[in-house]
C-alpha positions in Angstrom: -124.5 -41.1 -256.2 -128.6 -40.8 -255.4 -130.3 -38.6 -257.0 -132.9 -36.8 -254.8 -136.5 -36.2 -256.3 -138.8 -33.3 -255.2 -141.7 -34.5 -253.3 -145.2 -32.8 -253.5 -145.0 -31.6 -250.0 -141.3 -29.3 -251.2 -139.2 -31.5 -249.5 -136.4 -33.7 -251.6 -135.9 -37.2 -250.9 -133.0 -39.3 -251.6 -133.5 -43.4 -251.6 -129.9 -45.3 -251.0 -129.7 -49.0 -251.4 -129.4 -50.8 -248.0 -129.9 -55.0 -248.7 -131.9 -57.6 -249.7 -133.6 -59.8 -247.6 -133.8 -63.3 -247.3 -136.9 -63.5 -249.8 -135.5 -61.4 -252.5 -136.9 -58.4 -251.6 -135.0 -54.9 -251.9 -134.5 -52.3 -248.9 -133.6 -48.7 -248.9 -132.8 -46.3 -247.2 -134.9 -42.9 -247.2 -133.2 -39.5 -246.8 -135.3 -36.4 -246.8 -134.1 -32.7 -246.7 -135.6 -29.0 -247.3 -132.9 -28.8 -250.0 -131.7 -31.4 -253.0 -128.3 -30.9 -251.8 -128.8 -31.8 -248.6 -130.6 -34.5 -249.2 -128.2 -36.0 -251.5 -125.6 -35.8 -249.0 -127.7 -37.0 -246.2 -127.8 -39.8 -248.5 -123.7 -39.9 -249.9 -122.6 -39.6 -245.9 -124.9 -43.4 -245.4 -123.7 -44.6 -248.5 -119.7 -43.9 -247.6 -120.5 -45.1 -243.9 -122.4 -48.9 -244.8 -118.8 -49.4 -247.3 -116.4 -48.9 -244.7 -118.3 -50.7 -241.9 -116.0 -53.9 -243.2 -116.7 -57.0 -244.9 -119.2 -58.9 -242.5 -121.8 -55.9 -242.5 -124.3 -58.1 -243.9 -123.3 -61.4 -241.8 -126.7 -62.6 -240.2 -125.9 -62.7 -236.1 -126.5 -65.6 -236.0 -124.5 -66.9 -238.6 -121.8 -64.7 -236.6 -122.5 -66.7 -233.1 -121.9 -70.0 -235.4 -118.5 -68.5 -236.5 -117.5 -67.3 -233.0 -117.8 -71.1 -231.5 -115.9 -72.9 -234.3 -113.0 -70.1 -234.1 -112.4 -70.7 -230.2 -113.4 -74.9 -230.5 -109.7 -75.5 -230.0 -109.5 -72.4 -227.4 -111.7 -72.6 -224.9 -112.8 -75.5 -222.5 -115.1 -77.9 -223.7 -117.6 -76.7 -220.7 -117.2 -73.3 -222.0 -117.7 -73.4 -225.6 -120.9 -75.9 -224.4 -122.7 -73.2 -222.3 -121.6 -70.7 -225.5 -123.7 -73.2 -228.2 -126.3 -73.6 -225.3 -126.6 -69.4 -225.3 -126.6 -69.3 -229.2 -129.5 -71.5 -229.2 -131.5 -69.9 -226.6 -130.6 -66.6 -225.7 -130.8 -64.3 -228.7 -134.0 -65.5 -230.7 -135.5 -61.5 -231.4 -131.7 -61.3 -233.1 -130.3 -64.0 -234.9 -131.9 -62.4 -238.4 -130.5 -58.9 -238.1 -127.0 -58.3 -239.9 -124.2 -57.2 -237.7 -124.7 -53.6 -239.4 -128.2 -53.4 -238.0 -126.3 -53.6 -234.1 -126.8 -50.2 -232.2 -127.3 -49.0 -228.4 -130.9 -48.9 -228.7 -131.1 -52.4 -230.2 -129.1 -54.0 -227.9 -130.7 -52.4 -225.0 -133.7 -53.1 -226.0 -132.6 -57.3 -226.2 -131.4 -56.7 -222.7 -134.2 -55.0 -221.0 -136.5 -58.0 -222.6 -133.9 -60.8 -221.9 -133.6 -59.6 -218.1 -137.5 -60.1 -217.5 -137.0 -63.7 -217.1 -133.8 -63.8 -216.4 -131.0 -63.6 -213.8 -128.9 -60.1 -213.8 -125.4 -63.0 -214.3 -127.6 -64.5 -216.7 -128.1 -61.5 -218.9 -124.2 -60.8 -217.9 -122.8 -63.7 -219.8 -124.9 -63.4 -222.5 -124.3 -59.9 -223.2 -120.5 -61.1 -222.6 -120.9 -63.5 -225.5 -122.9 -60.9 -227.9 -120.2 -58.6 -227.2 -116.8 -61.0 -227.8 -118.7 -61.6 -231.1 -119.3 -58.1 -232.9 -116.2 -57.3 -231.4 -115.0 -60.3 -233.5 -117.1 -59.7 -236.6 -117.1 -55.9 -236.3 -114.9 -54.3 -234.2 -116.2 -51.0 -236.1 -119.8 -51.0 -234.2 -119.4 -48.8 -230.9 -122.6 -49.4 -228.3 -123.2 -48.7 -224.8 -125.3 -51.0 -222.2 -126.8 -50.8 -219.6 -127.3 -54.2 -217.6 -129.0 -55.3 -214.4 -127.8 -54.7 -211.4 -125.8 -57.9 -209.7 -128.1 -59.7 -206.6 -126.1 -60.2 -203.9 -126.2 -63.7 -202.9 -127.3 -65.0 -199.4 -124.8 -67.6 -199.4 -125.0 -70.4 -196.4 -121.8 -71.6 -195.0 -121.9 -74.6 -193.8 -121.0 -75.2 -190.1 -118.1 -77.7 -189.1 -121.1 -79.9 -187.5 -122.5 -80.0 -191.0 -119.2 -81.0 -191.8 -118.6 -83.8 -189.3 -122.4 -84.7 -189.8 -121.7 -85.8 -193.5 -118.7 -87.3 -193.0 -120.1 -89.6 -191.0 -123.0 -90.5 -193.0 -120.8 -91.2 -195.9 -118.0 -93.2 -194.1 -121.1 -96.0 -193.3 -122.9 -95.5 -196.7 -120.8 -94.0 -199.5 -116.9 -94.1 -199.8 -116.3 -92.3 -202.8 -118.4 -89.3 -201.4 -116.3 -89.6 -197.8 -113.1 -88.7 -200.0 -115.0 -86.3 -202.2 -116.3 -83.8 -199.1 -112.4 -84.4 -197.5 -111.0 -82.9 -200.8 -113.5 -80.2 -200.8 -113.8 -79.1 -197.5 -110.1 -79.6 -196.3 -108.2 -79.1 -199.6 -111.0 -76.7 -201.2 -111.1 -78.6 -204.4 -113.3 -78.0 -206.9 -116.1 -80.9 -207.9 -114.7 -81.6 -211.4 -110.9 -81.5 -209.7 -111.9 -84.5 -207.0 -113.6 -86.8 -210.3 -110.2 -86.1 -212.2 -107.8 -86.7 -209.4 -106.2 -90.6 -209.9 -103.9 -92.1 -207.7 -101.1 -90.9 -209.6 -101.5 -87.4 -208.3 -100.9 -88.3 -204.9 -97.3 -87.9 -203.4 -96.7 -88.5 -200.1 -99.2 -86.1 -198.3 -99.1 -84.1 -201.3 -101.8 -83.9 -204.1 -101.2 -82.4 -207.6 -104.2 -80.7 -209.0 -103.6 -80.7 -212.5 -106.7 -81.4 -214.5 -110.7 -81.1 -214.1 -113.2 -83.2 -215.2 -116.1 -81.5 -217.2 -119.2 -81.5 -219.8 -118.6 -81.1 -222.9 -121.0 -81.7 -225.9 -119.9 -85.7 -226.3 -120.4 -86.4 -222.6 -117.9 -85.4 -219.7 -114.1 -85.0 -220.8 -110.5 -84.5 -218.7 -109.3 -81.0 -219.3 -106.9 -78.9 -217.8 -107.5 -76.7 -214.8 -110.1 -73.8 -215.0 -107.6 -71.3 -214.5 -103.2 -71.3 -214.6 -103.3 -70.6 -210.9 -105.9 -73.4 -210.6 -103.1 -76.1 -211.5 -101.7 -76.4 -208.0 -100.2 -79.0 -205.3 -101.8 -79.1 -201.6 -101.2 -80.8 -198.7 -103.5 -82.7 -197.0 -103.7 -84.3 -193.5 -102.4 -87.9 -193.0 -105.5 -89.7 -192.1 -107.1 -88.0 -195.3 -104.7 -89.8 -197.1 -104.9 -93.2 -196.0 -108.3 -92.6 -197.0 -107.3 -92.8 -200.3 -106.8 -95.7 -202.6 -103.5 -96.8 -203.9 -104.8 -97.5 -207.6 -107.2 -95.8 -210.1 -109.5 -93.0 -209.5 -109.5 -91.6 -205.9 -113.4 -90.7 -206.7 -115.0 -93.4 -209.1 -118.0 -90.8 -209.1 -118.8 -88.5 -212.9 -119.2 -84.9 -211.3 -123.0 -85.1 -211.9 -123.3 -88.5 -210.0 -121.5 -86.3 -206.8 -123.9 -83.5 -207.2 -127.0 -86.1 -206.7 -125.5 -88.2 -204.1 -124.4 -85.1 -201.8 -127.8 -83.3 -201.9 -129.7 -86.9 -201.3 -127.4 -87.1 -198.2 -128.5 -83.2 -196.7 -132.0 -84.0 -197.4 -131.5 -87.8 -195.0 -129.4 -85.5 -192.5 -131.4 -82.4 -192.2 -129.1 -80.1 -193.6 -129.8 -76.1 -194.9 -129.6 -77.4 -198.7 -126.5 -76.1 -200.2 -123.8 -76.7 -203.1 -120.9 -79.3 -203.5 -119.2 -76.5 -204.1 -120.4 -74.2 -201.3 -118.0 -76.8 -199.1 -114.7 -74.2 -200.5 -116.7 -71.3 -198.9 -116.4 -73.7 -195.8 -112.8 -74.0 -196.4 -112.1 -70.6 -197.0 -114.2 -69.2 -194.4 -112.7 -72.0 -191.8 -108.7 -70.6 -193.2 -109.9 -67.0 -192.6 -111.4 -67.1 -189.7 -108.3 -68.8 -187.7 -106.0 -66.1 -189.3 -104.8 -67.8 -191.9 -103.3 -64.9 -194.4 -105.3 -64.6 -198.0 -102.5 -65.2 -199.8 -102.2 -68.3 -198.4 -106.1 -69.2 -199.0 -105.6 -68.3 -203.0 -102.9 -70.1 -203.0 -104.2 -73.6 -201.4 -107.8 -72.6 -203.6 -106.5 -71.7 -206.5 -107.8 -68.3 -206.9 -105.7 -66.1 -208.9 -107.5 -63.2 -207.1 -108.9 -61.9 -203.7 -111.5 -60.5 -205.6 -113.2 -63.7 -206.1 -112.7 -64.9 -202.3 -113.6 -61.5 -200.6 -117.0 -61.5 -202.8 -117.9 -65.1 -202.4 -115.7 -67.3 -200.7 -115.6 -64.9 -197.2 -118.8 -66.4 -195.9 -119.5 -66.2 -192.2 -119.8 -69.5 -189.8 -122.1 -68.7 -187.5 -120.5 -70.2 -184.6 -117.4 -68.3 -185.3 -119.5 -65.4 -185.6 -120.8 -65.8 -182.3 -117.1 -66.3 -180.9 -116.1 -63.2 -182.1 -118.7 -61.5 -181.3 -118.2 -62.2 -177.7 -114.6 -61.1 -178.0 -116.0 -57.8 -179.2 -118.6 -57.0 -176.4 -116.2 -58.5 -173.8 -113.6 -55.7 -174.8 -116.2 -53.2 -174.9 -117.5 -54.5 -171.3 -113.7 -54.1 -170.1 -113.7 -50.5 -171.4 -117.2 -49.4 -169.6 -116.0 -50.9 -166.5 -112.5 -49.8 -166.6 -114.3 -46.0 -167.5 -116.5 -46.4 -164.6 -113.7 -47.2 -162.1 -111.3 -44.5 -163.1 -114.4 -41.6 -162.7 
């Protein structure tokens, strides 16, 4: 037990060994009190408290974050654990040296509110995500409390079914692969890496299985599974879709990145609002939606295991349909005022 020594002000001070750091030097804890006693067990309480906060008190974080990757490398998807060792690298350079014991609210916090300067408020989201999954790992014992940025709501563009019909077009004379690639994703709302897995094998009568995605991992792009269980999923798709398709191989010989390059060279030659691959499932979606089609039906043919997903995001508005039902609406309202005017 520390022994607390009188100091020549009349308070008692109690020193408590803490750690030693990476150049050999020793680092206490100080503890001072109007009282010996009190000082002492000021001192006994932090003593009692750094033994029971469990074996990897003194882990370095980033020694932690190392740990974390190579216990989920078998786990998680190879995209995944890349954007993880991509985070580790980058994201938490003011703590990599401070041991997992050193983690509180205000030290956290105080990563966050610098991180989110230059930073997006999903950016800072995921990392804190990451920070968290590993002291949770390494020590479930430490107990903080964050506050992050609040979320930016996207202005997402939708595109219309002439920007639809315009690409199609354009790729029929110019790029085959990409003809089949905007089919899948506007009409059967696939995902980019689920149109560069796809081989002719998953094809079934008018039926496509979507059983595997194509995606980066730290060796260069791999076939995994699907992002998600309700991501593995069979869709119909219109005949002259499939005779689109070929009867051998890949039905897209395109890497997802190759897709990515090739679609936004073909918005820039056509004119096009710039937008996503991907944003071509918010055309799906909002397309389903908009003629009635029930959400349980537009999960199911997305593969979205929630509606929380495709009421956020995938619920865009086509402004031509807007403008349809808009004119339902004032038309109603029209028929009301007249129907008011004619009954007084």
């Amino acid at each position: 037990m520390a022994k607390a020594k009188k100091l020549p002000s009349g308070t008692w001070r109690a020193l408590v060994y803490d750690y030693t750091d990476e150049d050999g030097k020793r680092h206490y804890e100080s503890f001072t009190a109007s009282t010996k006693k009190e000082a002492e067990l000021k001192a006994a309480e932090f003593a009692y408290t750094k033994k029971s906060k469990g074996k990897n008190a003194e882990m370095l974080f980033k020694e932690a974050l190392d740990r974390y990757c190579e216990l989920k490398s078998n786990v998680l998807s190879p995209s995944t654990l890349r954007g993880y060792r991509i985070m580790a690298r980058n994201s938490y350079k003011s703590l990599l040296n401070y041991p997992l014991k050193s983690f509180t609210t205000d030290l956290v916090q105080s990563w966050i509110n610098e991180y989110a300067t230059d930073h997006s408020p999903k950016s800072v989201r995921n990392a804190h995500g990451l920070l968290s999954a590993v002291l949770d790992t390494f020590a479930p014992e430490i107990n903080f409390r964050s506050t992050l940025p609040q979320q930016i709501k996207k202005d997402l563009y939708v595109p219309s079914d002439d920007d639809i019909k315009a690409l199609l077009a354009y790729f029929s004379i110019k790029d085959k692969d990409m003809e089949i690639a905007v089919y899948l994703a506007a009409f059967g709302t696939l995902r980019r890496s689920e149109v560069c897995a796809l081989t002719s094998d998953d094809v079934h009568d008018n039926m496509i299985s979507i059983n595997k995605a194509m995606v980066k991992a730290s060796t260069g792009w791999a076939v995994k599974t699907t992002k998600t269980i309700s991501s593995t999923r069979t869709i119909e798709m219109p005949q002259f879709v499939i005779d689109k398709l070929p009867s051998t191989g890949k039905l897209v010989n395109l890497m997802p990145d190759k897709v990515t390059t090739h679609f936004e060279s073909a918005l820039k030659q056509l004119d096009i609002p710039s937008f996503r691959f991907h944003d071509l499932r918010h055309y799906a979606a909002s397309i389903m939606h908009a003629i009635g089609v029930p959400d349980q039906y537009i999960m199911q043919r997305g593969g979205w295991s929630s509606d929380r997903t495709l009421k956020a995001i995938y619920r865009g508005t086509i402004e031509e349909y807007t403008k349809k039902y808009n004119d339902v609406t004032l038309q109603h309202f029209d028929k009301m005022q007249h129907e008011m005017q004619h009954d007084s």
